[in-house]
C-alpha positions as CSV (number, residue, x, y, z in Angstrom):
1,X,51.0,-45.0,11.0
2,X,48.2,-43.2,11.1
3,X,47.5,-39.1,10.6
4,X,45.5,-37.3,12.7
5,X,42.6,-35.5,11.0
6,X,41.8,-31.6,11.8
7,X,38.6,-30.4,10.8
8,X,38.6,-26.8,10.1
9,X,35.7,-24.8,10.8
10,X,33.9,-23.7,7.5
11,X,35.2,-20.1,6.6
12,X,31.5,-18.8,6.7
13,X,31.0,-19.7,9.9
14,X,33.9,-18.0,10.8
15,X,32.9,-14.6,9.0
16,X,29.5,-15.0,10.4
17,X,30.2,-15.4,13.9
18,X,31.8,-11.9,14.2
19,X,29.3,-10.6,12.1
20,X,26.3,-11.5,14.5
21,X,28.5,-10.5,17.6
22,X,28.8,-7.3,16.1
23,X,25.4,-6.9,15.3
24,X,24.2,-7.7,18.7
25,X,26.4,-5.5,20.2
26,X,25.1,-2.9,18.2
27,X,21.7,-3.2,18.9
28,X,22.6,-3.5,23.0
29,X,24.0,-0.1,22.1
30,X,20.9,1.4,20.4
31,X,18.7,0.2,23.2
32,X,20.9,2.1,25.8
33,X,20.8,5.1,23.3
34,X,16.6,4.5,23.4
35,X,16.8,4.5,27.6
36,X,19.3,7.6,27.5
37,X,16.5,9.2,25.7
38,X,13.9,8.4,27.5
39,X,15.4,9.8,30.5
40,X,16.4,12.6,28.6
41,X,12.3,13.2,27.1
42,X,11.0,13.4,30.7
43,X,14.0,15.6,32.0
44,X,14.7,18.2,29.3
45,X,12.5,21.2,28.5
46,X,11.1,24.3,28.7
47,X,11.1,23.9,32.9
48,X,14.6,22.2,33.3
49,X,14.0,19.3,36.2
50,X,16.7,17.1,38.3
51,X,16.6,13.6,37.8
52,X,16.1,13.6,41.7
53,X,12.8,15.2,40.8
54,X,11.4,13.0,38.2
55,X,12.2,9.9,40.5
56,X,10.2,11.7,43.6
57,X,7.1,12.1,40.9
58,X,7.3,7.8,40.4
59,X,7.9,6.8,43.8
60,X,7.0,9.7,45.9
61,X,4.6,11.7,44.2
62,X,3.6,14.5,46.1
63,X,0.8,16.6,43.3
64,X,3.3,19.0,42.8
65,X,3.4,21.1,39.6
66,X,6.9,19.6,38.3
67,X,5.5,15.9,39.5
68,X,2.8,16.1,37.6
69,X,4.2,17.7,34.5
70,X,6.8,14.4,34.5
71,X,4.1,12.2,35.2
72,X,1.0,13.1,32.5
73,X,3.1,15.8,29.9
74,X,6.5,14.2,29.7
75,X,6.0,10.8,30.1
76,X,3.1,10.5,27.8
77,X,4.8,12.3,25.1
78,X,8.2,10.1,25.5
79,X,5.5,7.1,25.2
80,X,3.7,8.2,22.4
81,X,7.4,9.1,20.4
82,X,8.5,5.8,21.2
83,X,5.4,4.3,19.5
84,X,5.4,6.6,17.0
85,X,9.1,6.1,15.9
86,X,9.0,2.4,16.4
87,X,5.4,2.1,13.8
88,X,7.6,4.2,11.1
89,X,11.0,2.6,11.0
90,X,9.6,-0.8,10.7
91,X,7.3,0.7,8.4
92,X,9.8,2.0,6.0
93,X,11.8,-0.8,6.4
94,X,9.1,-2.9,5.1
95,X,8.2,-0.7,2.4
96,X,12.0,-0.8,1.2
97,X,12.5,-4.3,1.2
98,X,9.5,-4.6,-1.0
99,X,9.8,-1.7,-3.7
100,X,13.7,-3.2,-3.3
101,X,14.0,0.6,-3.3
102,X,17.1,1.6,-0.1
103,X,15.4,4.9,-0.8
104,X,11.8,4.5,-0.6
105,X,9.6,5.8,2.1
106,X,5.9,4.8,3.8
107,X,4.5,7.9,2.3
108,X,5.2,6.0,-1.2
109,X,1.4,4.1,-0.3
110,X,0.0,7.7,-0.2
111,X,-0.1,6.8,3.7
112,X,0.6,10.3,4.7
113,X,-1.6,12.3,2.0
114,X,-4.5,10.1,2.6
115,X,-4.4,11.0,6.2
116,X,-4.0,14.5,5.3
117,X,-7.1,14.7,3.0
118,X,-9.3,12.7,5.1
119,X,-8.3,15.6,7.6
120,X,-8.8,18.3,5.5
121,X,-12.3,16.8,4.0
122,X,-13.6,16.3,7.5
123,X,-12.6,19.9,8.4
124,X,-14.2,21.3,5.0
125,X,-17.4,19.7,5.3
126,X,-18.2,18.6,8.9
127,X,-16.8,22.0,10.5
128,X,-14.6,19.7,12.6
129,X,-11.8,21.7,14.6
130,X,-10.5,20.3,17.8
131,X,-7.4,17.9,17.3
132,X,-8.9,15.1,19.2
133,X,-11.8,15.0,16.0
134,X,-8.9,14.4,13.8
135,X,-7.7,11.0,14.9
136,X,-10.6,9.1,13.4
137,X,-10.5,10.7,10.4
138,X,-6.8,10.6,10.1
139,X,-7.0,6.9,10.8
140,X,-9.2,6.2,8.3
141,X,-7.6,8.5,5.2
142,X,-4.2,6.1,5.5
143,X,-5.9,3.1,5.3
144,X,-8.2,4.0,2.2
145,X,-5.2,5.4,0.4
146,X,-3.1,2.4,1.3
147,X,-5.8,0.1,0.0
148,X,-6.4,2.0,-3.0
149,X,-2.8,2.6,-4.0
150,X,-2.8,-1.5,-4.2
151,X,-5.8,-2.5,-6.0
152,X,-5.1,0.4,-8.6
153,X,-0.9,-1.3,-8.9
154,X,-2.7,-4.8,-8.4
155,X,-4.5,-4.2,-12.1
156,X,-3.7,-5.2,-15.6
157,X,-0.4,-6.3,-16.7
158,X,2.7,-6.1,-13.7
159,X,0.1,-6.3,-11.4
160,X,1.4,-5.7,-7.7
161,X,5.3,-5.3,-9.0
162,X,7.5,-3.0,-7.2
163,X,7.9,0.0,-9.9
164,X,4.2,0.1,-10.5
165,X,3.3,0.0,-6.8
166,X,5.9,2.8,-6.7
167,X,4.9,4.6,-9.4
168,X,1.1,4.7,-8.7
169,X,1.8,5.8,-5.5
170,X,3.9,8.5,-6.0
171,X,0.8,9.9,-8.1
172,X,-1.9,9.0,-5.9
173,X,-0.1,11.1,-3.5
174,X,0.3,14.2,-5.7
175,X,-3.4,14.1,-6.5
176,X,-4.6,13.9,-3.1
177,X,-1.7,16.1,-1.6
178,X,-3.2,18.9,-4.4
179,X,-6.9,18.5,-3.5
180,X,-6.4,18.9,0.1
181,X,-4.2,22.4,-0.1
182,X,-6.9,23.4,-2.6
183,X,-9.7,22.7,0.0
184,X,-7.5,24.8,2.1
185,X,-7.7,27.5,0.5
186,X,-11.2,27.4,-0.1
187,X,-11.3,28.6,4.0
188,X,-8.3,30.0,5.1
189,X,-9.3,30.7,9.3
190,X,-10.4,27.2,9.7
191,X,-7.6,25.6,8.1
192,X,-5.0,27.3,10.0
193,X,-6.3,25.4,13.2
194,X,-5.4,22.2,11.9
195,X,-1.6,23.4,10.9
196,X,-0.6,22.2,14.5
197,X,-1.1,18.8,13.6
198,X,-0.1,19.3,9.9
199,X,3.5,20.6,11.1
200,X,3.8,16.8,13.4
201,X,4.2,17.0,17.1
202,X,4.0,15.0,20.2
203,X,3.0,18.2,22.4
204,X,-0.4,18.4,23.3
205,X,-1.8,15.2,22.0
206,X,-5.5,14.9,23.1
207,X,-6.3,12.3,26.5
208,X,-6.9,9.2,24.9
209,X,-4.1,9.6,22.1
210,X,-1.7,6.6,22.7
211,X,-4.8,4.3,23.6
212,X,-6.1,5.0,20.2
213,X,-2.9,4.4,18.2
214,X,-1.5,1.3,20.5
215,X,-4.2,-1.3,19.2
216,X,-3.5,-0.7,15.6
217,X,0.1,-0.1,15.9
218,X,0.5,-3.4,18.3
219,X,-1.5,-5.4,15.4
220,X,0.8,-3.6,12.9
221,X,3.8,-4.5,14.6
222,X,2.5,-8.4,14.7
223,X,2.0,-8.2,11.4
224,X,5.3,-7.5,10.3
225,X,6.8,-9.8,12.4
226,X,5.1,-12.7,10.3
227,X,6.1,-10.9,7.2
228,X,9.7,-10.4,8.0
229,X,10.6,-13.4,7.0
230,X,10.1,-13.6,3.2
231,X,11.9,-10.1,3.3
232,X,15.7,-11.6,2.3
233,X,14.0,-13.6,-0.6
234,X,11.9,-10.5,-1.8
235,X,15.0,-8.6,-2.1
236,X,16.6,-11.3,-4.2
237,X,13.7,-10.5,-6.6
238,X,10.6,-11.9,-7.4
239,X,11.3,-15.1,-9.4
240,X,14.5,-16.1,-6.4
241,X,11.6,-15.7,-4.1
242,X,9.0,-17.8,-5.8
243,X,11.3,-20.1,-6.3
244,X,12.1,-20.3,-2.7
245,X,9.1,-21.0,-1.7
246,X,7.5,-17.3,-1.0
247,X,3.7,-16.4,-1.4
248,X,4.7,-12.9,-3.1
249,X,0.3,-12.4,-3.2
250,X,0.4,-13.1,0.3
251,X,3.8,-11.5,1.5
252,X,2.7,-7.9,-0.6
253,X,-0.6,-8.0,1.3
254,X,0.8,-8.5,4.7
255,X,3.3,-5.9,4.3
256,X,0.7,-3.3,2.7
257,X,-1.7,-4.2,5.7
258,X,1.3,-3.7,8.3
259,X,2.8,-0.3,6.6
260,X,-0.9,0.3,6.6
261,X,-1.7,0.2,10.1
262,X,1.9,1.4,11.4
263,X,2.1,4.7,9.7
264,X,-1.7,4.9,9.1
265,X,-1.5,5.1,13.1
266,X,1.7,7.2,13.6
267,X,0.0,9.7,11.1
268,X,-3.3,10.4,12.8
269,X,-1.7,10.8,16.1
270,X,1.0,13.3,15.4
271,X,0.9,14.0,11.5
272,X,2.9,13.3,9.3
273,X,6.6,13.1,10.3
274,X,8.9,12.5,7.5
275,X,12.4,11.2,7.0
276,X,12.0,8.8,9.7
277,X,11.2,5.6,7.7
278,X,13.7,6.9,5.3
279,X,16.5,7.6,7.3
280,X,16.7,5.1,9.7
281,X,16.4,1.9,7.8
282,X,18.8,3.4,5.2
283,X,21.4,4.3,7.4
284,X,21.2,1.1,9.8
285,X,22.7,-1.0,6.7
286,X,25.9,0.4,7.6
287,X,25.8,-1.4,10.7
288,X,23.5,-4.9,9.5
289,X,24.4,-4.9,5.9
290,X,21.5,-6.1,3.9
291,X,19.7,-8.5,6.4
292,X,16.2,-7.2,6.4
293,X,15.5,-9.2,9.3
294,X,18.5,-7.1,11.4
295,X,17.3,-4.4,9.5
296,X,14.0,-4.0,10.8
297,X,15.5,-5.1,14.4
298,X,17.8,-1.9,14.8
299,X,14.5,0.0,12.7
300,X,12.4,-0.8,15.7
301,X,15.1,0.7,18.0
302,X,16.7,3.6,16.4
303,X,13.4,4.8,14.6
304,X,11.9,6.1,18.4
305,X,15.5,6.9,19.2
306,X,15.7,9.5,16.3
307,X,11.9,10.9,16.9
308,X,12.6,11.5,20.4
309,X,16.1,13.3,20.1
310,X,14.4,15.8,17.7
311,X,11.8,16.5,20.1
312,X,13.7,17.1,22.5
313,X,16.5,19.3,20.3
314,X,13.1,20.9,19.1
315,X,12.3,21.7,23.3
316,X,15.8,23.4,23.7
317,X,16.9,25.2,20.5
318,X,14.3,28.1,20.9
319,X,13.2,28.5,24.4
320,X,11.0,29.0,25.9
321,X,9.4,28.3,23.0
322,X,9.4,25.1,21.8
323,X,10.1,23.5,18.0
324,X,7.6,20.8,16.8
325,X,9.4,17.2,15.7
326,X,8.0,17.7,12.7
327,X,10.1,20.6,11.8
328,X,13.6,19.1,13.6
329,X,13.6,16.1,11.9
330,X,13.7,17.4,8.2
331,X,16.5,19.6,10.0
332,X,18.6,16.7,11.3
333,X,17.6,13.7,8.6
334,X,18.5,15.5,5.2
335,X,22.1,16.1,5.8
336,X,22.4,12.7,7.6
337,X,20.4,11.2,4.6
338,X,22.7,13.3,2.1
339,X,25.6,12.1,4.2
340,X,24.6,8.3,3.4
341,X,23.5,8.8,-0.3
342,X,27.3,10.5,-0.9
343,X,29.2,7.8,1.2
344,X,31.5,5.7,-0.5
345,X,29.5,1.9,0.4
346,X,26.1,3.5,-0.6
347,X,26.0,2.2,-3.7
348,X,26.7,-1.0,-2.1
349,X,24.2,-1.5,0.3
């Protein structure tokens, strides 16, 4: 007599299976969310226009003042957001996974002040004053700082670990945040020209803007895709990952290069826009758990979805006068963020 043999399927395939379905249902959802907003970015505003409008200015344009605000202002700005957002959630999730920090942010590499100063030295000292003369200098001002922030953590004893990469960048940061508002007060009228661009907005970027950020940010983005990998491992610490196999030198260096290049990017084009690579890589463990991989999936997503719902809250709260993103998302990320930080599973994730 014989007894027929059932295999059972391993219980962690089971809980995996609906863990993945889950997880790819959820980012189908965010990418509707993303095309929601995008209709919404070149539909909403100051001059309210019908959907029936802003397909006439694609298929049918006709030169028309409402066509060709859809077709140059709106769509350029829901473009550059979506860049923009996209360069600094994968940013900050890459700069979480390796300070192992859930809280940590790209402006930890001094990303954001270096851009800043490099601003502020280049209005101080070559009289520039048009936004369009920022970029460059902008560009430029992130990188340096990134670099710097690394080979000054990279040397002596602990080189490269995550506290002292966090800690030196914290005050690298404060000292170049401190020089540039004392430069500012050195010439009050010239500085306040350059507050538009300090306060972060996607109004009124100069011609040329996104074909100046989409090279670096497209390399960037590359980048991190080769160094997403190793991220599971880093979080496991730094001995787990050797062990397994990692290049730490290698893996820190391709991260620092890619957070370099994404927000370095983001930065000159609009300012600095905070909370974004904090929020959104924070809050997406909720739905991914602590996959960085998954993590830095939904990032890519949700990131532009957030910067492009404050812009367009910032177009409706006060008109006809507008908000700048850079002001909204403070508004709408701290409560969120203090939401997360409070929740029961934070501790958790």
């Amino acid at each position: 007599m014989t007894t027929a043999t059932r295999t059972e399927p391993a219980s962690g395939t089971r809980v995996r299976r609906p863990r993945i379905r889950r997880r790819v249902l959820g980012l189908i959802a965010s990418l509707l969310l993303l095309g929601a907003l995008c209709v919404l970015s070149v539909t909403v505003g100051s001059a309210a226009l019908s959907l029936d409008v802003v397909w006439q200015a694609f298929v049918a344009p006709d030169g028309s003042v409402s066509q060709v605000t859809v077709t140059t202002a709106r769509v350029d700005r829901t473009v550059l957001g979506i860049l923009v957002g996209t360069a600094l959630g994968v940013s900050g999730a890459l700069i979480q996974a390796l300070t192992r920090n859930p809280l940590a942010d790209p402006g930890i590499l001094g990303v954001n002040a270096g851009a800043g100063f490099a601003v502020t030295l280049a209005v101080a000292f070559l009289g520039i004053t048009r936004i369009d003369q920022y970029l460059p200098f902008a560009f430029v001002g992130a990188i340096a700082a990134s670099a710097l922030v690394y080979l000054a953590a990279g040397a002596g004893r602990g080189a490269g670990s995550p506290v002292r990469l966090t800690l030196v960048g914290v005050a690298f940061a404060a000292v170049l945040t401190g020089l540039s508002h004392t430069l500012a007060l050195i010439d009050t009228e010239t500085f306040d020209r350059m507050r538009f661009w300090g306060a972060g907005t996607l109004a009124d970027r100069p011609s040329g803007t996104i074909d100046a950020v989409l090279l670096p940010i497209t390399i960037g983005l590359v980048i991190a895709a080769f160094c997403v990998r190793p991220l599971n491992a880093l979080a496991l610490g730094e001995d787990t990952a050797r062990a397994m196999g990692v290049r730490l030198g290698a893996a820190r260096v391709g991260i620092i290069l890619a957070v370099a290049l994404l927000c370095g990017a983001a930065t000159a084009a609009v300012g600095p826009l905070v909370f974004v690579g904090l929020v959104v890589p924070h809050a997406v463990r909720w739905i991914t758990g602590p996959d960085w991989i998954w993590i830095t999936l939904y990032s890519a997503v949700l990131a532009p979805a957030l910067v492009l719902g404050a812009d367009i809250l910032g177009r409706i709260v006060a008109i006809p006068a507008e908000l700048q993103v850079g002001v909204m998302l403070p508004l709408i990320g701290a409560p969120v963020l203090i939401a997360l930080v409070r929740g029961r599973k934070a501790k958790a994730l």
